[in-house]
C-alpha positions, 0 to 999 in steps of 0.5 A: 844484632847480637855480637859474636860469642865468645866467652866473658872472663869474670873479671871482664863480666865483673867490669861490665856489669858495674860500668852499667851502674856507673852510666846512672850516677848523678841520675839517680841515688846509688841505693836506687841503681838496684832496681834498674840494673838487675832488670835490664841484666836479666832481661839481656840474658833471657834474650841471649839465651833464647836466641842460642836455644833458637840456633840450636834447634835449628841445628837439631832440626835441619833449619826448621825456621818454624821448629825453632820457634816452638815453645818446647825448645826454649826455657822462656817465652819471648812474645813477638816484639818484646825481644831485646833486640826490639827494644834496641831499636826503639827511637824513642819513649824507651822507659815506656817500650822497656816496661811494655817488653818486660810486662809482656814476658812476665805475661808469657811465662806467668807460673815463672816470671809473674812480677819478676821485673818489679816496678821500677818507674821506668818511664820517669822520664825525667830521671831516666831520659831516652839517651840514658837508656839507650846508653845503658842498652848499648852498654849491654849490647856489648857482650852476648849473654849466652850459657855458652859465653856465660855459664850460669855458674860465672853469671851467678857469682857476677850477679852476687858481685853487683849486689855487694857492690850496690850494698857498698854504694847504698849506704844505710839502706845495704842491711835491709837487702844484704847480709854479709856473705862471709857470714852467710858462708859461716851459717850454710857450713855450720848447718851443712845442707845435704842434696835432697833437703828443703832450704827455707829462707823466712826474710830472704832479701836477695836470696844470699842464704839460699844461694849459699845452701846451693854453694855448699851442697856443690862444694861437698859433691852433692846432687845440688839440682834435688834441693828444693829452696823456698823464701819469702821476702816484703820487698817487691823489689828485693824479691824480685832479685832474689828471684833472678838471682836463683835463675841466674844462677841455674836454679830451677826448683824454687819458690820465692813469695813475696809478702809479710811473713808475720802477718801472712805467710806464704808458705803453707800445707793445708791448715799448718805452715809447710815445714823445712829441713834448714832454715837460713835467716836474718830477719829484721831486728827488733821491728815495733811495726808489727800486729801483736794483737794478732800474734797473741791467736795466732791461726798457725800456732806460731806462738807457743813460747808466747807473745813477744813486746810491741817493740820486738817482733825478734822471737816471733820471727825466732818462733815462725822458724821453730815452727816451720822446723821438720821433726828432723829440721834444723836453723841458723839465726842471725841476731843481735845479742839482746835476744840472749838477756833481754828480761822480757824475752825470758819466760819465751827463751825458757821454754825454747831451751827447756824444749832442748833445741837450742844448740849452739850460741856463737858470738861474732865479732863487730862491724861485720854489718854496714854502718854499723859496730853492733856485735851480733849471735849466731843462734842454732836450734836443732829439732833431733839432736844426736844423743851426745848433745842432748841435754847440752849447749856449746857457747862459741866466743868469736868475737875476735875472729874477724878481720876489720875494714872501714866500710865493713869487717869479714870473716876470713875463712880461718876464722870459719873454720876455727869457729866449725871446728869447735862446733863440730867437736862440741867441746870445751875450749879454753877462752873460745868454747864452754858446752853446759848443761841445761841445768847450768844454763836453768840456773841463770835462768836461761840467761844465754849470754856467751860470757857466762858460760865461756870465760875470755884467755885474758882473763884466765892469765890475769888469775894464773897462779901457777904462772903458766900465762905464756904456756897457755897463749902460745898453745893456743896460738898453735891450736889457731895456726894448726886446726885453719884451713881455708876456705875452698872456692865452690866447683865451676859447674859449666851449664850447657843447653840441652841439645846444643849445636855448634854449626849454624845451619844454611836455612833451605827447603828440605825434601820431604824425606830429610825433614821425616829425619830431623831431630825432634827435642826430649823435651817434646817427646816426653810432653807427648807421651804425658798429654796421652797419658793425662788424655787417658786418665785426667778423669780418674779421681786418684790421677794427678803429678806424682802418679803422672810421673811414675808412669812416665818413668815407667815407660822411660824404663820398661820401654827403653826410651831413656834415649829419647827422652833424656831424663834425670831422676832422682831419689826423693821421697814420692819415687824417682823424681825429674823436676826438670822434665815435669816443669816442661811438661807443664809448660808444654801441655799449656803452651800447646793448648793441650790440658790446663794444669792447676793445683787444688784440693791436695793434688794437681787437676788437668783440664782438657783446652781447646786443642785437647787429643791433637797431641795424637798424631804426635803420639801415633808417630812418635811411639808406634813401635811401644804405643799398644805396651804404653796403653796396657801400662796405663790401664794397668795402673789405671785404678792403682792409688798414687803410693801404689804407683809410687811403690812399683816405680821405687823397686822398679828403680831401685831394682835397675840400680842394684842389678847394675853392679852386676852382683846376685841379690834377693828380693830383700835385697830390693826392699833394703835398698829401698828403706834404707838408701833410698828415702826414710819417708819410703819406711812408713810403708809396710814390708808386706806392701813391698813384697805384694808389689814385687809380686805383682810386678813380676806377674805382669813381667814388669820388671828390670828382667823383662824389660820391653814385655808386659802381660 
């Protein structure tokens, strides 16, 4: 039995989560912990949490034992006897029962958790004997996993602090999983992530970088849950991380793939590589395990620059990022400084700086990497610089901000800021920052190496002929003190459940009439509504996701079934989006057995299983009072092309919000609001097509004015 909630301090968590790892010392080798801990850590949260979403809908449903158990009401299925719980009572071949549980949920939400658990040899009993495991789950047994005594804020940082503590226990092994964080912090600030961005990580580890991207969008206000982030990792046991630790963390919309991202990546859109908005990377230095052979006919075009020696793969993977770039996008690289002057690398380094993308150069200092005293380069490339930089590279000599310890040095937060401001200012620095010209750097033949381009304040003193040596340094040291500031701790964002209840109900025999009362969750309505909606249309050629949506939020709207639904749109590029909901409506219409959902050929196919059309009564009961005004909705749009529905629901959405300010305004004013605030994939369309839809909604009386009617 789970203990009693109460919430979990994070120093408490900090402490709970690391004295799992010390249960397994002189067992296994510190670098192994990894790959046992962090399963059993999530496997413990996802039972703790669908045991507080089954309290809930319980709550919701007056003691519904069987309501508590649908698959609507919980974001992870749990087969029968693959609860933690079970596990716990196991007597014995517990490495054996464990890998059976975890194997079975993967099994149970395969388009969430397939291969998530890894493949830790877990009934090795001879590394892991039967009272190690029971140790370790009594240890986790200790405290209630739940987003109620854990929000997903506090659990994510914990998580974050046992990667750093494995990476300090692993020895020559960290750099392969961890990248300094501090460092990590300094890319996401220089790139500043905006919400509604894609964020790409090409050799993504444990997730850090795209962690941050999220961290950074939070700490600016932005609507961190419209991120999109993506990564690809080789290592199954370091993608698997990654992949808990977005969970972990709350995040929803995210696509990590394992796999090599040279040789095969994961990551495409039709016949070219899917593009990104940032890119965040530390890729491995310097591999000679790699098919150049291959690289030199590259099917993705990656080469253009060229194709790298055998020994350094370093600009094929600088070369996969540019090319994963939008027109629009931009990346953070971190490299060791070879990739500045290495003589073999030249031709390719001309042509990336001649094409004008490469937009800062920043030295950092050493030791920030474990066991090693390299010095390494932060690389900014920018696919649309803004005119006053055209043309130009700023060199950042860091080398000095950085404060040493033994194991590993950091940067504290004034030296980030110092080195962001400079970035930000894109100006001349005595001694720190030096902007040149393409035509200078062209004239070392696109040599990029700092000390070209910024001369060190040493040096300048040593050459001061008019003797103003201290003048200089005590400026400086003034500039230093006066433009720090330190680093703001991200905004605690507590995550509830949605629906959460705080009584726990007496279970009983209800009266026919109380359970006609009971609550039935947003989450099943909405994947009501959508199995009708998909009933009515799946064969038409032109249906799939995006129109799917455009109609649900229509109804939603039109309808006035905000209330029931509980949805959260947002503005993104195809209309308002809901990636929460959608997620949900797939899993229930699988779940249910109502219509199978796969992708193929550009856009998603419904096909109908074996309890296809029982979603009816649902719908009849649900909807009696909106249900004929849907059907007409449905056949309105019925033949209307996918941009045509995404056209309707983008005015009809930006019509809602202009009217809330409770100020006159235009048709025009309609339009604007869409070109301008909404989207700038939304100017692609003509301004007559806005104007005819407009139109046509108001002919039909679809519109923020006749909200309920329909013709």
């Amino acid at each position: 039995m789970s203990h009693p909630s109460k919430r979990i301090s994070q120093q408490e968590l900090e402490s709970y989560l690391w004295g799992a790892a010390v249960l397994l010392r002189g067992l296994i080798d510190a670098g192994d912990y990894k790959q046992f801990i962090f399963p059993l850590l999530f496997y413990k949260r996802v039972s703790d949490v669908w045991d507080e979403e089954y309290q809930a809908a319980l709550a919701n449903s007056g003691g519904d034992l069987s309501y508590a158990q649908f698959a609507e009401n919980h974001r992870f299925q749990i087969p029968e006897s693959a609860h933690w719980n079970d596990i716990r009572q196991t007597p014995k071949n517990v490495g054996a029962a464990i890998q059976k549980a975890m194997r079975a949920i993967e099994s149970a939400n395969p388009d969430l958790l397939d291969g998530i658990f890894g493949d830790a040899p877990w009934t090795n009993r001879e590394r892991l004997p039967d009272e190690t495991l029971k140790n370790l789950i009594e240890h986790f047994s200790t405290q209630t996993l739940s987003v109620a005594n854990v929000p997903e804020d506090e659990l994510g940082n914990a998580y974050e602090y046992l990667i750093k503590k494995f990476a300090d226990d692993s020895g020559h092994t960290a750099a392969e999983f961890y990248t300094n964080r501090t460092v990590v912090h300094l890319m996401t600030q220089l790139l500043a992530p905006q919400a509604g961005e894609s964020i790409y990580d090409p050799t993504c580890g444990t997730g850090g970088m795209l962690i941050s991207a999220l961290d950074e969008v939070k700490r600016s206000g932005g609507e961190y849950r419209t991120l999109k982030l993506y990564g690809q990792e080789r290592n199954l046991i370091t993608s698997s991380i990654a992949r808990m630790n977005l969970f972990l963390h709350g995040v929803e919309d995210f696509e990590i793939i394992r796999g090599d991202t040279l040789a095969e990546p994961k990551h495409i859109e039709g016949d070219r590589l899917r593009q990104f908005d940032v890119i965040l990377a530390n890729p491995p230095y310097s591999i000679k395990q790699w098919n150049r052979e291959a690289w030199s006919s590259d099917k993705w075009g990656r080469n253009s620059l060229g194709t790298p020696p055998q020994g350094r793969a370093d600009y094929a993977f600088q070369q996969h990022i540019l090319t994963s770039l939008t027109t629009k996008g931009r990346c953070a690289v971190l490299w060791p400084h070879g990739v500045l002057f290495r003589n073999e690398e030249q031709t390719m380094r001309a042509k990336m700086v001649e094409q004008d993308w490469v937009e800062a150069v920043i030295g950092l200092g050493p030791n920030l990497f474990y066991n090693s005293p390299m010095e390494s380069c932060i690389v900014i490339c920018n696919r649309k610089k803004v005119a006053a930089r055209k043309g130009k590279v700023i060199f950042i000599d860091a080398v000095n901000e950085v404060t040493r310890e033994r194991a590993q040095s950091f940067l504290t937060p004034a030296h980030q800021q110092r080195i962001l401001d400079a970035y930000k200012t894109f100006a001349d620095v005595p001694g720190f920052a030096k902007v040149a010209t393409l035509a200078e750097i062209g004239a070392n033949a696109a040599n990029l190496s700092i000390p070209l381009y910024v001369k060190r304040i040493a040096a300048a003193i040593a050459t001061d002929s008019n003797c103003d040596a201290v003048s200089l340094r005590s400026a400086w040291d003034q500039w230093q003190t006066d433009g720090s500031a330190f680093w703001q701790q991200m905004d605690a964002l507590v995550a509830t459940l949605d629906g959460l209840g705080t009584n726990k109900p007496t279970v009983e025999i209800m009266p026919l009439q109380e359970k006609a009362k009971r609550v039935v969750q947003p989450a099943f309505k909405r994947a009501v509504l959508a199995a009708e909606i998909v009933h009515q249309l799946h064969g038409e050629q032109r249906f799939g996701s995006v129109k799917l949506e455009k109609l649900l939020f229509l109804s939603e709207k039109h309808f006035g079934l905000e209330a029931d639904m509980q949805s959260q749109y947002y503005r993104q590029a195809a209309g308002p989006y809901d990636p929460r909901a959608m997620r949900s409506i797939v899993s229930n219409l699988k779940s249910h057995k109502w219509f199978d959902v796969a992708k193929g050929n550009g856009r998603t196919h419904y096909t109908p299983l074996e309890k296809s059309g029982q979603h009816a009564d649902y719908y009849s009961r649900y909807f009696v009072h909106v249900r004929d005004r849907i059907d007409l909705l449905i056949a309105r749009l019925k033949t209307a092309s996918t941009e045509q529905c995404e056209i309707v629901a983008t005015l009809y959405s930006a019509w809602v919000d202009l009217k809330s300010k409770n100020e006159p305004f235009i048709d025009e004013d309609i339009i604007h609001e869409v070109t301008h605030n909404w989207h700038p994939s939304k100017q692609r369309i003509e301004t007559e097509r806005w104007y005819k839809a407009l139109a046509w909604m108001r002919a039909h009386r679809l519109t923020p004015e006749n909200q309920g009617e329909l013709v």
